[in-house]
N, C-alpha and C positions, 0 to 999 in steps of 0.2 A: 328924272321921270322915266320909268320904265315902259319899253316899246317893244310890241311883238311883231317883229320881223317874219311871215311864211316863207317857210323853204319850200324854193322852186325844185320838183323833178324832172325826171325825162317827159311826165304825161303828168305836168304842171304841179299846180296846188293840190293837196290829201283836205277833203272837205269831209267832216262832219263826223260823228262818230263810229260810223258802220266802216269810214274807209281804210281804217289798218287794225289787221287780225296777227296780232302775237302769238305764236308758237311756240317758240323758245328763246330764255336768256341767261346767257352765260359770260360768264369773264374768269378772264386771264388770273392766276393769282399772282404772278410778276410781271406782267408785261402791261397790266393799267389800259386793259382793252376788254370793253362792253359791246357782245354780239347780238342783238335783236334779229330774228328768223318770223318769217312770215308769210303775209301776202295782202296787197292793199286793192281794195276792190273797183276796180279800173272805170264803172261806173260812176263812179264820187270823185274823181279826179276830174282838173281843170280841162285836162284836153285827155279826155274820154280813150281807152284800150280797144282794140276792135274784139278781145274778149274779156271777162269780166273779172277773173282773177290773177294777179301779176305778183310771183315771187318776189320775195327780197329777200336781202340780207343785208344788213346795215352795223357797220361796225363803227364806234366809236374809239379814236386815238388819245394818248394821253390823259386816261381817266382819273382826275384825283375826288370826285365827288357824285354819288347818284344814288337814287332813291326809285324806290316802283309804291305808288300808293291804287287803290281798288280807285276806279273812275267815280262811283258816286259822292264817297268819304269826300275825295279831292275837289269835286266840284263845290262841296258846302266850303269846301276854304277858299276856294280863289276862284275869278272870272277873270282871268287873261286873257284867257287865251280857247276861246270855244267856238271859233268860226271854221278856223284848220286844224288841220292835225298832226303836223310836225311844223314847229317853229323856234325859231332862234330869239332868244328873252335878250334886251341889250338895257342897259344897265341894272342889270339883274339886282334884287335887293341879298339874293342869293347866295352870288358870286361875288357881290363887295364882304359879305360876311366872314368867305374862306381865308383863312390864314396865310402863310407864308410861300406856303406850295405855288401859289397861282401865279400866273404871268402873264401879261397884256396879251398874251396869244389865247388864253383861255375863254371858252364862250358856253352858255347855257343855253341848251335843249329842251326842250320837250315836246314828247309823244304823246300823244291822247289816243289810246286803242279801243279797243272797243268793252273792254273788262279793266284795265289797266291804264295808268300816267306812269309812265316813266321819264324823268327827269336828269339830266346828265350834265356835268360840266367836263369840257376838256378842250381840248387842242382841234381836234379836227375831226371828220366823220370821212367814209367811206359808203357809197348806197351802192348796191351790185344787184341789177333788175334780172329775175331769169323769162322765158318764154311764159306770154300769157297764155293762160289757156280757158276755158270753160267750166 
């Protein structure tokens, strides 16, 4: 049975659609690394920013698998995962699908932004918060 695990940040839970604005994404073409650039809006987190906009950058390690679909398409396919907005899928129907590459260290993502899902499998993430600002 698949379970949607939210990932905890520095300023908790990412709630609801408004709270993560994608800017830009890029990846590595050898090194299997997905960079999500933004800012997630500090009022929609679990434990609130004392201002309302807070950079990130969020890189993802070991990427052998990911997809960005438009948020409304994705919503008529699937209801997982629509409470938060970055969460880790465990026993992904996904990730049992990928082939050989995978290994028990791998895990699936997904982001819900506010135009955008992007979905990711890999090894590990990195989230790097900059100064909130207004």
């Amino acid at each position: 049975m698949t379970i949607v695990r939210p990932v905890e940040t520095k300023y908790g839970l990412l709630n609801g659609r408004d709270s993560i604005f994608l800017d830009t994404v890029s990846m590595g073409n050898r090194t299997n690394r997905l960079l999500l650039k933004g800012e997630f809006n500090g009022s929609l987190c679990s434990k609130p920013a004392s201002e309302k906009w807070i950079p990130y950058e969020l890189i993802f390690e070991w990427v052998i698998a990911s997809k960005i679909t438009e948020l409304d398409i994705w919503e008529s396919q699937a209801s997982c995962c629509n409470e938060t907005s970055f969460d880790e899928i465990i026993d992904s129907e996904w990730l049992k699908k990928i082939g050989s590459k995978k290994t028990s260290e791998h895990k699936h993502f997904i982001i819900l932004t506010y135009d955008d899902v992007v979905e990711v499998i890999c090894k590990s993430y990195n989230l790097a918060l900059g100064k909130p600002h207004a």
